[in-house]
N, C-alpha and C positions, 0 to 999 in steps of 0.2 A: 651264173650271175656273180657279180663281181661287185665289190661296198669299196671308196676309196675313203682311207681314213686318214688327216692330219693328226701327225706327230710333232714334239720339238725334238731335238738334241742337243747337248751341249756341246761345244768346239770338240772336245776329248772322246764324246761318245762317235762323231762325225770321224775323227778320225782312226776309230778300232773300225766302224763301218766300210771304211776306204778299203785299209788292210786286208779285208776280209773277200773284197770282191774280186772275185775269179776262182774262190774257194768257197764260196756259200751263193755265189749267183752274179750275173752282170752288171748285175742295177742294182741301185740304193732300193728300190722297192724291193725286188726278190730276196735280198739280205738280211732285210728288215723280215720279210714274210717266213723266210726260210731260218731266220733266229726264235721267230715266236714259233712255229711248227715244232721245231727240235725242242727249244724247253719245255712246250706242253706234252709232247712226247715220253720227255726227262723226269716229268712229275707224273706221269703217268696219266694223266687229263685223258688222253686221246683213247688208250683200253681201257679204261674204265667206262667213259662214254659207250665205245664200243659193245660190250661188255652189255652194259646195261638195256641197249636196243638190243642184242642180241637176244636178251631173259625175256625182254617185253614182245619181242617175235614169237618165241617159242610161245608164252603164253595167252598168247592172241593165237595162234595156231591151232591150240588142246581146246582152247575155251576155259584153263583152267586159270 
């Protein structure tokens, strides 16, 4: 399943997006996608998340 989100940018930000593509993705979408992936990666959002479903696995598991 896929959610299509409207963004703006400004001229400056359009054109580090340019720069970018062929090294973070084809399209202005995958660049965009593949920028918010990596930063939340960066900040750690993404194991922690993980992480956290991980603990609630295990205890759903035990029952404990």
């Amino acid at each position: 399943m896929s959610k299509k989100i409207q963004v703006s940018f400004s001229d400056g930000q359009i054109a580090i997006l340019q720069s970018l593509k062929g090294e973070l993705g084809d399209t202005d979408a995958e660049v965009v996608r593949n920028i918010v992936i990596a930063w939340l990666a960066e900040k750690s959002f993404i194991s922690t998340i993980a992480k956290q479903r991980l603990f609630e696995n295990k205890k759903d598991d035990t029952g404990k």
